[in-house]
VEXDREN-2710 file (C-alpha; in Angstrom, 1 decimal):
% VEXDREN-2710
k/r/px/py/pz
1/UNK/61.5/135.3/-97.3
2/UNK/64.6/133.5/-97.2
3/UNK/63.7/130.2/-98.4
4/UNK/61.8/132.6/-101.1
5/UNK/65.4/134.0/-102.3
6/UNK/66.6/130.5/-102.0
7/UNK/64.6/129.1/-104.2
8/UNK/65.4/131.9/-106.6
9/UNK/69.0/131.7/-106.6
10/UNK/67.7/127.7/-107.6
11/UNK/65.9/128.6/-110.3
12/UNK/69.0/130.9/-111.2
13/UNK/71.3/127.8/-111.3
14/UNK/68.7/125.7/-113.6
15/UNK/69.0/128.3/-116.2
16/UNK/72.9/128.6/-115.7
17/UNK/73.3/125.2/-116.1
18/UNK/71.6/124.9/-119.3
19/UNK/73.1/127.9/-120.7
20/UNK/76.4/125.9/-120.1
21/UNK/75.1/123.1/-121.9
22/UNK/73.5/124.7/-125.3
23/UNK/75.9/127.3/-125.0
24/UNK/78.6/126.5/-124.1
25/UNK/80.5/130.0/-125.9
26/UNK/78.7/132.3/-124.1
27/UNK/81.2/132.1/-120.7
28/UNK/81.5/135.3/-119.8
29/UNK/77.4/136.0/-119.4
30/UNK/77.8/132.8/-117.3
31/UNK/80.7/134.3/-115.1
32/UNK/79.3/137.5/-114.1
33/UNK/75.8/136.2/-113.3
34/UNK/77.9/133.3/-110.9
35/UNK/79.5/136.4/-109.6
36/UNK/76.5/137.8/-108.9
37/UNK/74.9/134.9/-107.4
38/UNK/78.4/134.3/-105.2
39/UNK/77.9/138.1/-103.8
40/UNK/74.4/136.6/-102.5
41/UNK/75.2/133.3/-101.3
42/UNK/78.0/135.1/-99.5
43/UNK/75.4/137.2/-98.0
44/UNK/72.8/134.7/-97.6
45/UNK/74.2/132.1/-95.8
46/UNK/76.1/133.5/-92.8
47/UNK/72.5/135.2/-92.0
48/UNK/71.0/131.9/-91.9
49/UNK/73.5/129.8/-89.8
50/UNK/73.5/132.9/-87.7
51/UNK/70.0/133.0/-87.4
52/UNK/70.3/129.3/-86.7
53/UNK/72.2/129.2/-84.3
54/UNK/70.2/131.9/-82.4
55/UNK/67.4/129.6/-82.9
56/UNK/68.8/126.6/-81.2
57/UNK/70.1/128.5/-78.1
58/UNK/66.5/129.7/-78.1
59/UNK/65.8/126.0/-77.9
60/UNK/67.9/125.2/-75.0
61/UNK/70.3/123.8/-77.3
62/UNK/72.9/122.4/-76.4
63/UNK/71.6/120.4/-73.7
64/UNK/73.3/120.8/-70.5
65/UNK/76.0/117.9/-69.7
66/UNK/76.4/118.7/-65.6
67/UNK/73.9/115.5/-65.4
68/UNK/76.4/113.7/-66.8
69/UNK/79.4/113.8/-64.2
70/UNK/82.4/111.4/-64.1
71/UNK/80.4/109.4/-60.8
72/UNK/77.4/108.3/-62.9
73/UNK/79.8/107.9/-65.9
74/UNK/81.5/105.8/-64.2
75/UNK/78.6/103.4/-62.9
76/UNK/76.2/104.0/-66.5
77/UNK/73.9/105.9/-64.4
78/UNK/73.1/109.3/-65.6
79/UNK/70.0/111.5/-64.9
80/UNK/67.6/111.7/-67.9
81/UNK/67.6/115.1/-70.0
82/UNK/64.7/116.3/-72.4
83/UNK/65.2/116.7/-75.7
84/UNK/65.4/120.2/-77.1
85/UNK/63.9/118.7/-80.5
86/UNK/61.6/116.7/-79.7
87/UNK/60.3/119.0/-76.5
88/UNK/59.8/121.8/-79.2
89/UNK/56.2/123.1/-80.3
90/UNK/54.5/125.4/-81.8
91/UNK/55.9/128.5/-83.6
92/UNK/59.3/127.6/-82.1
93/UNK/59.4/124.1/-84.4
94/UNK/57.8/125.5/-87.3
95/UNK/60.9/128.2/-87.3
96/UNK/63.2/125.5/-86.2
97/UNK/61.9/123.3/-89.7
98/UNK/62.1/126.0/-91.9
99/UNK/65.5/127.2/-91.0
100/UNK/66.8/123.9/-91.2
101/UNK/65.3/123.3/-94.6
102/UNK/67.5/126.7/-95.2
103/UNK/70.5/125.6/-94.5
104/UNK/70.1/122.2/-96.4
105/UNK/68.5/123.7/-99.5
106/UNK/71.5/126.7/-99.5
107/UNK/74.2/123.4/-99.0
108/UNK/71.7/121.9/-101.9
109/UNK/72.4/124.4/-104.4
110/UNK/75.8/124.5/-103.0
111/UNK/76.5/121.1/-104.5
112/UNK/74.7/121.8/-107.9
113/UNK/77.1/125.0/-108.5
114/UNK/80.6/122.9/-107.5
115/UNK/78.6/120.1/-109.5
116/UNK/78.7/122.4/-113.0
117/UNK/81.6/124.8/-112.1
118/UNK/83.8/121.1/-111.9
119/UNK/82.4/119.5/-114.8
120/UNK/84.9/117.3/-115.8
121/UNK/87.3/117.0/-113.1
122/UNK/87.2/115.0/-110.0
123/UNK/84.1/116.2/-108.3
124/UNK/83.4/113.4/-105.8
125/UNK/86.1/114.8/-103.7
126/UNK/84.6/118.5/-103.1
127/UNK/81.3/117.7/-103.7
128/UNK/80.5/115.9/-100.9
129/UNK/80.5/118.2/-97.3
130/UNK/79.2/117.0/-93.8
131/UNK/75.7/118.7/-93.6
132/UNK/75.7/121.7/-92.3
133/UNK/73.0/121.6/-89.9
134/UNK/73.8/118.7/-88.4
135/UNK/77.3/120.5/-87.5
136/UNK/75.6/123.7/-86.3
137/UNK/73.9/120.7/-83.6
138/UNK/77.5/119.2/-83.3
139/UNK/79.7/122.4/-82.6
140/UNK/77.8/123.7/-79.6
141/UNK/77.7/120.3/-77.8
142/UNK/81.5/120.1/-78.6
143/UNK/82.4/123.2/-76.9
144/UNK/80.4/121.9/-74.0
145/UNK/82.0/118.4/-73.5
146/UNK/85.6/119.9/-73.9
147/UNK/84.9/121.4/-70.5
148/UNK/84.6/118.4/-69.1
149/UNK/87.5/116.5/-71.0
150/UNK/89.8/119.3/-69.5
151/UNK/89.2/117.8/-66.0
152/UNK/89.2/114.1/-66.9
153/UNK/93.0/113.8/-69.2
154/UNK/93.8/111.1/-66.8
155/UNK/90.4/108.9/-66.6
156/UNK/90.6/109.0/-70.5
157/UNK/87.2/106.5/-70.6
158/UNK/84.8/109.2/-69.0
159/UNK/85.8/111.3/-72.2
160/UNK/84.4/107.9/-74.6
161/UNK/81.8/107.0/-72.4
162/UNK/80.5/110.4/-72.3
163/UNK/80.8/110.9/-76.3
164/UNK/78.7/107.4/-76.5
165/UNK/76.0/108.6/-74.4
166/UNK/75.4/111.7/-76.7
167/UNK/75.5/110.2/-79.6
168/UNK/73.4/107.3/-78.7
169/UNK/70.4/109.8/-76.8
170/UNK/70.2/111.5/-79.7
171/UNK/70.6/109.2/-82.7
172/UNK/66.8/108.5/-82.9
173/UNK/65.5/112.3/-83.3
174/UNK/68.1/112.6/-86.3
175/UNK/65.7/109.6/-87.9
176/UNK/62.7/110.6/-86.9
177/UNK/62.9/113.9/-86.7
178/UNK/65.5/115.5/-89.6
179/UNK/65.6/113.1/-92.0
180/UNK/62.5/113.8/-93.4
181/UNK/63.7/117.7/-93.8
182/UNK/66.3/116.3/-95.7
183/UNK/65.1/114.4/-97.8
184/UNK/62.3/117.3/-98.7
185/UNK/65.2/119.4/-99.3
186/UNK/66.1/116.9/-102.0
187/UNK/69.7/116.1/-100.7
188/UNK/70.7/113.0/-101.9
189/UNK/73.3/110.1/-100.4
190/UNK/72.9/112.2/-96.8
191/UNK/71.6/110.1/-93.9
192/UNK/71.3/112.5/-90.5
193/UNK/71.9/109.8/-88.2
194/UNK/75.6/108.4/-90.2
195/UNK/76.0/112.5/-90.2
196/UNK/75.7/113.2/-86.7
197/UNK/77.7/110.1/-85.6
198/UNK/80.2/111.0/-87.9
199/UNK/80.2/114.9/-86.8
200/UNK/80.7/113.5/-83.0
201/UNK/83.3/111.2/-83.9
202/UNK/84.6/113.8/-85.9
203/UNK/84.9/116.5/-83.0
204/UNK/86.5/113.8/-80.7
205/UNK/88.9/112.8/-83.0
206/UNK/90.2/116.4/-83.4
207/UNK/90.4/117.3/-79.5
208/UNK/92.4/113.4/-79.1
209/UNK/95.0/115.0/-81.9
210/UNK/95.0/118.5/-80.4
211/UNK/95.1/117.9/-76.5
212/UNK/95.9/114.4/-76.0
213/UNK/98.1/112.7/-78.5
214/UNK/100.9/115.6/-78.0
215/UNK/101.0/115.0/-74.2
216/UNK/101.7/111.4/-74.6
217/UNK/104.5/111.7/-77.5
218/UNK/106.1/114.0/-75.4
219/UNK/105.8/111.7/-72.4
220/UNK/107.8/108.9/-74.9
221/UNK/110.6/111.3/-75.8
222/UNK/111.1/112.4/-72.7
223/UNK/111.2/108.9/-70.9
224/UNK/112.8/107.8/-74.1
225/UNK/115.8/110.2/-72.8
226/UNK/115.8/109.0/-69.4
227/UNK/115.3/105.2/-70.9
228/UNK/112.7/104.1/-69.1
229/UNK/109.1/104.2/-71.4
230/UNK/107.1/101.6/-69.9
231/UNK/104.7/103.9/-68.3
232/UNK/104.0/106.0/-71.2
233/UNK/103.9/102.8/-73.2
234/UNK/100.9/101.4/-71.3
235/UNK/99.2/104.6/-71.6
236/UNK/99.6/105.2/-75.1
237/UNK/98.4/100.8/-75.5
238/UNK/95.3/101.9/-72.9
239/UNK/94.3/104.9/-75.1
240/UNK/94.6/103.2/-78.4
241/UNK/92.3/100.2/-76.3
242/UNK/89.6/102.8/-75.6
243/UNK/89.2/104.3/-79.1
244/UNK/89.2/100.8/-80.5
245/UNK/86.3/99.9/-78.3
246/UNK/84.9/103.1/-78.6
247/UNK/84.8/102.8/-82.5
248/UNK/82.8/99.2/-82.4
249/UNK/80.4/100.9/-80.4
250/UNK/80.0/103.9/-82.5
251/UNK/80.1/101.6/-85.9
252/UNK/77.2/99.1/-83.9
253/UNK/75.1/102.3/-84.1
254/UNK/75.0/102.7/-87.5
255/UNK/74.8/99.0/-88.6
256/UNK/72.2/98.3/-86.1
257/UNK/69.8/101.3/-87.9
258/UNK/68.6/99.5/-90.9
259/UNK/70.7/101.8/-92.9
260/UNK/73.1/99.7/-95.1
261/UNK/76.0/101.2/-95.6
262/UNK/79.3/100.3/-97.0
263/UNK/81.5/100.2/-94.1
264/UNK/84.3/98.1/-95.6
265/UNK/85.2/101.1/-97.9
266/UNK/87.6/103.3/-96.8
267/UNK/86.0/106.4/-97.3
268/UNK/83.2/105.4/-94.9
269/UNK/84.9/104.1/-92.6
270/UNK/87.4/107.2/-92.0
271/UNK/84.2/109.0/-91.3
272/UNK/82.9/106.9/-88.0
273/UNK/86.5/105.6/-86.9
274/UNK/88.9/107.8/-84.2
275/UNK/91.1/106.1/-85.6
276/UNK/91.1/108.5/-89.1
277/UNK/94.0/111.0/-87.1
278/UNK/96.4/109.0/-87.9
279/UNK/95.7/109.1/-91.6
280/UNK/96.9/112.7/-91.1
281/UNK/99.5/111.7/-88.7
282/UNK/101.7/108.6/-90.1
283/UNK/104.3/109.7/-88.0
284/UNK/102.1/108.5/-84.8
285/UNK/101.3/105.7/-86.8
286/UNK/104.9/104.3/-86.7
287/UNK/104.9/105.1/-83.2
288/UNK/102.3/103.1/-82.3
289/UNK/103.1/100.4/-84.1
290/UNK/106.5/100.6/-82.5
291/UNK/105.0/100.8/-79.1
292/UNK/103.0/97.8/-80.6
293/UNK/106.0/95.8/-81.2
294/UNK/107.8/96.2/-78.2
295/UNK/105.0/95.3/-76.4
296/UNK/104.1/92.2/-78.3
297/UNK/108.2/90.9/-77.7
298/UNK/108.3/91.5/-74.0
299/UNK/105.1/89.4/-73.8
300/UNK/106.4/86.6/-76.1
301/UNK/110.1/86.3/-74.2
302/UNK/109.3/84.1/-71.1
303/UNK/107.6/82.0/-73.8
304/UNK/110.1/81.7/-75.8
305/UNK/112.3/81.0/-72.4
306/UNK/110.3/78.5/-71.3
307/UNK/111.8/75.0/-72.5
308/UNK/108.5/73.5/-71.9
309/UNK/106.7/75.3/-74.5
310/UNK/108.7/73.2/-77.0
311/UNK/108.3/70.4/-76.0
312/UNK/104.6/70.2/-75.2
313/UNK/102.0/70.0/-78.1
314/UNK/99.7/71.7/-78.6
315/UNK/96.3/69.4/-78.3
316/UNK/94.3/69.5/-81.9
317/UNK/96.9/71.5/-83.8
318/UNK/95.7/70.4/-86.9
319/UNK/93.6/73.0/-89.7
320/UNK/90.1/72.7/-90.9
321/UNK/91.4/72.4/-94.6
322/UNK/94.3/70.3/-93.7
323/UNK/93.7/67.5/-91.4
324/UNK/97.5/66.4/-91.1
325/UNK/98.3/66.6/-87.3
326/UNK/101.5/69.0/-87.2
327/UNK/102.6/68.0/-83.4
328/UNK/103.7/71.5/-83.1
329/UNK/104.4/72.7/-79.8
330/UNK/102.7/75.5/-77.9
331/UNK/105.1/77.8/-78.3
332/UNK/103.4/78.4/-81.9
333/UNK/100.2/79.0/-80.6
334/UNK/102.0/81.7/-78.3
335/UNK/103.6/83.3/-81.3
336/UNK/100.3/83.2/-83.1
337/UNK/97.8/84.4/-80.2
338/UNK/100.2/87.5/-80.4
339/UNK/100.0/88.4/-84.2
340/UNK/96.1/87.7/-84.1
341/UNK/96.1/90.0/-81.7
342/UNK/98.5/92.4/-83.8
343/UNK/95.5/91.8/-86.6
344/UNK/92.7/92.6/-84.5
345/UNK/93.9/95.7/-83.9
346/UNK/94.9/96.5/-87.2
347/UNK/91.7/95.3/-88.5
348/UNK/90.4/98.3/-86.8
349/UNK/92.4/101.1/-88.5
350/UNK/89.7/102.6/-91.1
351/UNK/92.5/102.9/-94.4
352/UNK/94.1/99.7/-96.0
353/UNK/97.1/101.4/-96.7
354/UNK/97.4/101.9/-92.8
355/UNK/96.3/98.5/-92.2
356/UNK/99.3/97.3/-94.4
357/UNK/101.6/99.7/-92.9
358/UNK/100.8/98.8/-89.5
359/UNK/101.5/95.1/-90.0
360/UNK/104.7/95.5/-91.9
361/UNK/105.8/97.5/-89.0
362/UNK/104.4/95.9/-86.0
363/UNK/103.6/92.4/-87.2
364/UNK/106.2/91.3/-89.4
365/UNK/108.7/91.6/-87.1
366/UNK/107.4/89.3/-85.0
367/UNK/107.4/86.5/-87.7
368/UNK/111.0/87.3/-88.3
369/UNK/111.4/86.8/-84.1
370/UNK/109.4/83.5/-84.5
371/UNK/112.1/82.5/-87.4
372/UNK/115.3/83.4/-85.8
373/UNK/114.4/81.1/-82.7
374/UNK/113.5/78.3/-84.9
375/UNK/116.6/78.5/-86.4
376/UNK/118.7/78.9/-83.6
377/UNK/117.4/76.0/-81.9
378/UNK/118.1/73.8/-84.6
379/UNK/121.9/75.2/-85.1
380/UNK/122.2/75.0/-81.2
381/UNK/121.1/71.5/-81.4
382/UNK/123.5/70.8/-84.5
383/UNK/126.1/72.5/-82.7
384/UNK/126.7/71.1/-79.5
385/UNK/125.9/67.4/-80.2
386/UNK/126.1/66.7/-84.1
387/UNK/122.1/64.9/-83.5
388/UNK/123.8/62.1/-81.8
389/UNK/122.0/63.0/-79.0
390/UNK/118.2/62.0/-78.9
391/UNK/117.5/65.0/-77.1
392/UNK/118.5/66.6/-79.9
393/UNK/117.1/65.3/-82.9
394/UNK/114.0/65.8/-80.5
395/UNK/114.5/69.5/-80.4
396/UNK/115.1/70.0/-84.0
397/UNK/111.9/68.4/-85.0
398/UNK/109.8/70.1/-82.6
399/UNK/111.0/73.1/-84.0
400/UNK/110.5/72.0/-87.2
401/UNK/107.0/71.2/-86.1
402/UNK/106.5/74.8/-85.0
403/UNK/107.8/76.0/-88.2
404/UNK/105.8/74.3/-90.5
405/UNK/102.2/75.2/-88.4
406/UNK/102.8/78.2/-88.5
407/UNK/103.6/78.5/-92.4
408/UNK/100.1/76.4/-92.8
409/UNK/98.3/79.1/-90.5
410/UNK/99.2/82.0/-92.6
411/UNK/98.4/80.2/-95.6
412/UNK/95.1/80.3/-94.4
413/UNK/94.8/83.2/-93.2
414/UNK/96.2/84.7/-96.8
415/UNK/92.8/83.4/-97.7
416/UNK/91.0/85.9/-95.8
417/UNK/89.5/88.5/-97.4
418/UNK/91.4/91.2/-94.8
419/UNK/94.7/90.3/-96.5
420/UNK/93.2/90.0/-100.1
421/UNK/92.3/93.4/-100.0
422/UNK/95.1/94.8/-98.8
423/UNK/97.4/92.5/-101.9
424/UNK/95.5/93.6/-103.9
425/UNK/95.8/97.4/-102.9
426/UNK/99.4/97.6/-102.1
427/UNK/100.9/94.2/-103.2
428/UNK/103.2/92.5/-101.2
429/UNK/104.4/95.0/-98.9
430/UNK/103.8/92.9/-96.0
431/UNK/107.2/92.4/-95.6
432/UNK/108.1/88.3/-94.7
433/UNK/106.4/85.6/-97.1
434/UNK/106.6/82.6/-95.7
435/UNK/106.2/81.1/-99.2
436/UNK/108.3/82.7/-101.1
437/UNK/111.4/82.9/-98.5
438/UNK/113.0/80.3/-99.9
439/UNK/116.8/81.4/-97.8
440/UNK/114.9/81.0/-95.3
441/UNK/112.9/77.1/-96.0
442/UNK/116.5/76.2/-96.5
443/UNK/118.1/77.4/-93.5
444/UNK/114.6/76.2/-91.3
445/UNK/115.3/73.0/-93.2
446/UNK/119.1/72.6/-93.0
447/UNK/119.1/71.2/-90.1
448/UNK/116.9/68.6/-91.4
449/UNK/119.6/67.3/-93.5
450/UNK/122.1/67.3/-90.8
451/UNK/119.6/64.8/-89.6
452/UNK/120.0/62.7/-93.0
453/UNK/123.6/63.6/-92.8
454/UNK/124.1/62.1/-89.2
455/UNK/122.4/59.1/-90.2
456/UNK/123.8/58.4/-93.5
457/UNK/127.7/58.8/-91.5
458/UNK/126.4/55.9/-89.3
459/UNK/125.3/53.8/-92.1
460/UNK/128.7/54.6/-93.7
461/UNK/130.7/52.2/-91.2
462/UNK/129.1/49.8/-93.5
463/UNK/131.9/50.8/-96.2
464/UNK/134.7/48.9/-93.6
465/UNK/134.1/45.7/-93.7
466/UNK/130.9/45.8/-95.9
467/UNK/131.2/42.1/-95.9
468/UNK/130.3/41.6/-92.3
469/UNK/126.9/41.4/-92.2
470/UNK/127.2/41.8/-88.3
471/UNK/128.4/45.5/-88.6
472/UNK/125.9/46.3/-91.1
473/UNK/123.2/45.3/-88.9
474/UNK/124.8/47.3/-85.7
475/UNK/124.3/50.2/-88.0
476/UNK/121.1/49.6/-89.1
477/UNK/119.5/49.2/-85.9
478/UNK/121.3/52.6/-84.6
479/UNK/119.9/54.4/-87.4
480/UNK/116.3/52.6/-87.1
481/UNK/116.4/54.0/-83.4
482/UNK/117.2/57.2/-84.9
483/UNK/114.4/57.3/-87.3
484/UNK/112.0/56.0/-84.3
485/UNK/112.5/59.0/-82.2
486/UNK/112.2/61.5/-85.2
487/UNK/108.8/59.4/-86.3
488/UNK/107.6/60.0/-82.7
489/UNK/108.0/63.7/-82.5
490/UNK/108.0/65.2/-86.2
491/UNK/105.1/65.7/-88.1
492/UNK/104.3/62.9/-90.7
493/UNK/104.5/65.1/-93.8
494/UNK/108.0/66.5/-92.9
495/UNK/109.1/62.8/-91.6
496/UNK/108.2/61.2/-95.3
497/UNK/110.3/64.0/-96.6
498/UNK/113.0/63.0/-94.1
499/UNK/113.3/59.1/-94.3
500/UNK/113.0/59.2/-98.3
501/UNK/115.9/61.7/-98.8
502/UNK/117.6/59.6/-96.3
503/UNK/117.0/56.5/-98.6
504/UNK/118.4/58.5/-101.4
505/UNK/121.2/59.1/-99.4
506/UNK/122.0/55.8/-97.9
507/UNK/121.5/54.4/-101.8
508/UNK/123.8/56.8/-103.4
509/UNK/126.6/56.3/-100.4
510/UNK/126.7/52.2/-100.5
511/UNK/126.4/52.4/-104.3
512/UNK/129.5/54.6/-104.6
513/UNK/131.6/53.0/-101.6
514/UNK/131.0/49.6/-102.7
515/UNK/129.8/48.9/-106.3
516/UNK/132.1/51.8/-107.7
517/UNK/134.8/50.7/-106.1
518/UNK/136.2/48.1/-108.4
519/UNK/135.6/45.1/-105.7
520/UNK/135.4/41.6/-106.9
521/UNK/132.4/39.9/-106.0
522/UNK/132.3/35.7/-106.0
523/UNK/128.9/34.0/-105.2
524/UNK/129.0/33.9/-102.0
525/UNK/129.8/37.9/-101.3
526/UNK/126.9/38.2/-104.5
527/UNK/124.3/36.3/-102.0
528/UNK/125.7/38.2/-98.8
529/UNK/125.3/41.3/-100.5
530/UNK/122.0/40.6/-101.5
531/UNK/120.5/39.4/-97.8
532/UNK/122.5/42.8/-96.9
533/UNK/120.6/44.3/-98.7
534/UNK/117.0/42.5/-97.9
535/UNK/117.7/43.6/-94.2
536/UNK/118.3/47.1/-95.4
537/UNK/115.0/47.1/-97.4
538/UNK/113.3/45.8/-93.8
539/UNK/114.0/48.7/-92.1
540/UNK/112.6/51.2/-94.7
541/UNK/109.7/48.8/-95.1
542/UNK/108.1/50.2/-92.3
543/UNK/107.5/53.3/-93.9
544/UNK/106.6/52.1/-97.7
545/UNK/105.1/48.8/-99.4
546/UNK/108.3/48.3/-101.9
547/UNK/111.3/49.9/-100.4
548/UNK/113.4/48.7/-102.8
549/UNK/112.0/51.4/-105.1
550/UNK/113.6/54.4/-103.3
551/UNK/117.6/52.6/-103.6
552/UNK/117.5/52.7/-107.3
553/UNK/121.3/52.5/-107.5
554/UNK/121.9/49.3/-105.6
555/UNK/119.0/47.7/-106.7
556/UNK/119.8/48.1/-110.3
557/UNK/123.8/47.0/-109.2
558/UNK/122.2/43.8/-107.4
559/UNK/120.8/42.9/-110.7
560/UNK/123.6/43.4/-112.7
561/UNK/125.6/41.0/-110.1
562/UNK/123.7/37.9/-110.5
563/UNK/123.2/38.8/-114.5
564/UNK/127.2/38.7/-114.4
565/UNK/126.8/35.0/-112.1
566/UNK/124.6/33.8/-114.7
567/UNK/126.5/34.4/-117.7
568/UNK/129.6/33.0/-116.1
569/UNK/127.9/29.8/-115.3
570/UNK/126.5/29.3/-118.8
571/UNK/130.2/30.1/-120.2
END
């Protein structure tokens, strides 16, 4: 009888909606036959979920979960328990089958009513409802477990594993079992097994928000207060570690069905992650990533601390699409095991906009720690010994090293198609770009030229006495020292950088000090000048084939010397 009146309120609906659409003027015979239909539906349907319900306890549904204690938990031992649906025969199934087939053909015409009634506006978002049925199986079982959670709130994985185990047992009758129902009932884009996954991730979700999250915010204000948080920290890091592998779990479950679905969107994804509260709770968001961030810092510090971790290189530091050999040192591959791990974790939040929150707030910061370091060790260096000291010219180009590795990592990694999404949804809101900081290349590189400062002071005691040819090559071989040690230990892009602005600078100096400075030259300073300036060329031929190309000043002066010479001897 009831699928009888069911299929008449459908029939109902088929003339209603083409009424609407060849007459479109006649609304109000339109509203009061929908007011009609809504006094039946209101009528109708609590009687069948009611009905339902009695059904399923009939069934032995829920299943009992006393089998399933915290010791067999615990070890992934559990005793076997039937299966209501599948144990069903008889009369029993055949009123089981029809009264489903109720439910989803009332939640059918359901949709077809919202579908006509929002013609025109946004109906994706209140059209699509988790099926009822499949709740009805859900609700009971949640009731159950949450007697069970109440006694585990501090062995927090019992409450995952035994979420798991339910979903997983049961998983295959939603396939084999209800699908077919509801697909006779003509639902389309509903899949019983992503729906009861979704409906048990669902009900977990809401008891971690409701019971558990609360008790461990309060926990961080109130140790917050008395200043010491590092307990409630590691709890909070050890639940958000459980949902995380609880989630791949749950996601391998779908994606291991056959079923493809689309779990890269957003929407989908909300729908089997634990993770969705906090697209209803930013506020925890913040905190975690907070809790994140602090964490992440403490762990980084003794690396930081440790000298040695700037010195030594890291073996291979080179990229797949960039084969130049950095020499960084390992503390870079510290600083970056820590934000991949920042990523990994934010890869598994189920929004982009809370993936791109979550980095700004726990993972940029950490960039900006990797920065200031850098930067200190190379205004330290500057500092205390001008980069007289090999030691530190040594420091300032490992950290130059480290520096520039890690800019060539996050280019890559901009190339992923994690952060692609999440420019492309929210721009740069990432907070730090390495590429476009450019305070902050020039302050990396500024000690760099205090280098090329340093070395171009030494080669200015050729400007006293530029005519010995001794002291000129007491300089040069100071400053050819120099340029060994920073060839040794910085990376051979930034080096060629290094020894061509120091050219530039050496070339502009001499030019200045000594051609520009109204001296007289006779043929036999002309000739000294120009073996000076052979033995100058020597040095920087190590690094070029024509070294005479990058002192364009002095070259060019050289020239004009002997073209001077000449013209005097042919006068």
């Amino acid at each position: 009888m009831r699928l009888l009146a069911i299929e008449t309120l459908g029939q109902t609906e088929n003339v209603l909606t083409s009424i609407t659409k060849t007459r479109p003027q006649w609304t109000h015979l339109v509203s009061a036959v929908d007011h009609r239909v809504d006094r039946a539906l209101a009528i109708l349907r609590p009687q069948a979920v009611a009905d339902h319900r009695s059904l399923l306890a009939s069934l032995g549904w829920p299943p009992p979960l006393s089998t399933m204690t915290s010791s067999n938990l615990d070890t992934g031992k559990s005793t076997e328990v039937p299966n209501p649906l599948f144990t069903m025969q008889g009369d029993l199934k055949h009123q089981y089958c029809e009264s489903f087939l109720a439910l989803c053909h009332l939640q059918e015409l359901q949709r077809r009513r919202k579908s006509r009634q929002l013609e025109g506006h946004n109906r994706e978002v209140a059209l699509h409802q988790p099926l009822w049925a499949i709740e009805e199986l859900v609700n009971p079982i949640s009731i159950a477990c949450q007697r069970h959670f109440s006694k585990w709130t501090d062995k927090l994985e019992f409450i995952f594993a035994l979420v798991y185990k339910i979903t997983r047992d049961y998983v295959d009758t939603m396939d084999e079992l209800l699908q077919p129902l509801v697909d006779e009932a003509r639902l389309v884009a509903y899949s019983c097994r992503e729906e009861w996954i979704s409906a048990m991730v669902t009900s977990l979700s809401t008891y971690l928000a409701k019971e558990i999250f609360p008790i461990y915010v309060s926990q961080l204000n109130e140790e917050s207060t008395a200043g010491v948080q590092s307990r409630a920290r590691i709890s909070w890091l050890h639940l958000v570690d459980l949902i995380i592998a609880f989630d791949k779990r749950i996601q391998s479950l779908v994606t291991h069905s056959g079923i493809m679905l689309s779990l890269e969107e957003n929407e989908n994804l909300q729908k089997i992650s634990s993770l969705s509260m906090f697209c209803d709770r930013p506020d925890w968001l913040d905190l975690w990533a907070e809790i994140e961030l602090i964490d992440t810092l403490e762990k980084l510090k003794p690396e930081v601390e440790n000298e040695r971790n700037w010195t030594v290189k890291i073996q291979g530091a080179a990229l797949l699409s960039d084969p130049e050999n950095y020499k960084s040192p390992a503390v870079s591959g510290a600083f970056l095991r820590r934000l991949s791990l920042v990523v990994d974790r934010c890869r598994s939040l189920p929004a982009s906009s809370l993936r791109s929150r979550f980095l700004m707030l726990a993972g940029a910061p950490v960039l900006q720690r990797f920065l200031d370091c850098v930067l200190l060790r190379c205004q330290e260096a500057e500092g205390l010994t001008a980069l007289t000291d090999d030691d530190a010219v040594i420091k300032v180009a490992n950290s130059i090293n480290a520096a520039h590795y890690i800019e060539s990592v996050f280019k890559e990694w901009c190339e992923d198609i994690f952060f692609l999404e999440m420019r492309l949804d929210h721009g740069d809101q990432l907070g730090i770009s390495i590429h476009n900081d450019e305070s902050r290349e020039a302050s990396i590189d500024g000690p760099v030229s205090g280098i090329f400062d340093e070395e171009e002071a030494v080669a200015g005691q050729c400007e006293e006495g530029w005519t010995v040819s001794r002291s000129l090559v007491g300089a040069l071989d100071y400053l050819q020292g120099k340029m060994a040690i920073v060839e040794e230990n910085l990376n051979e892009i930034d080096f060629v950088g290094v020894w061509r602005s120091l050219a530039a600078g050496v070339d502009r100096m001499l030019f200045n000090g000594i051609l520009m400075s109204n001296v007289k030259f006779h043929d036999c300073g002309i000739e000294r000048f120009s073996h000076d300036l052979e033995v100058l060329f020597g040095v920087f031929g190590a690094w070029c084939l024509r070294p005479e190309g990058f002192f364009p000043k002095l070259s060019d002066g050289l020239k004009l010397l002997k073209m001077g010479r000449r013209s005097f001897n042919v006068v």
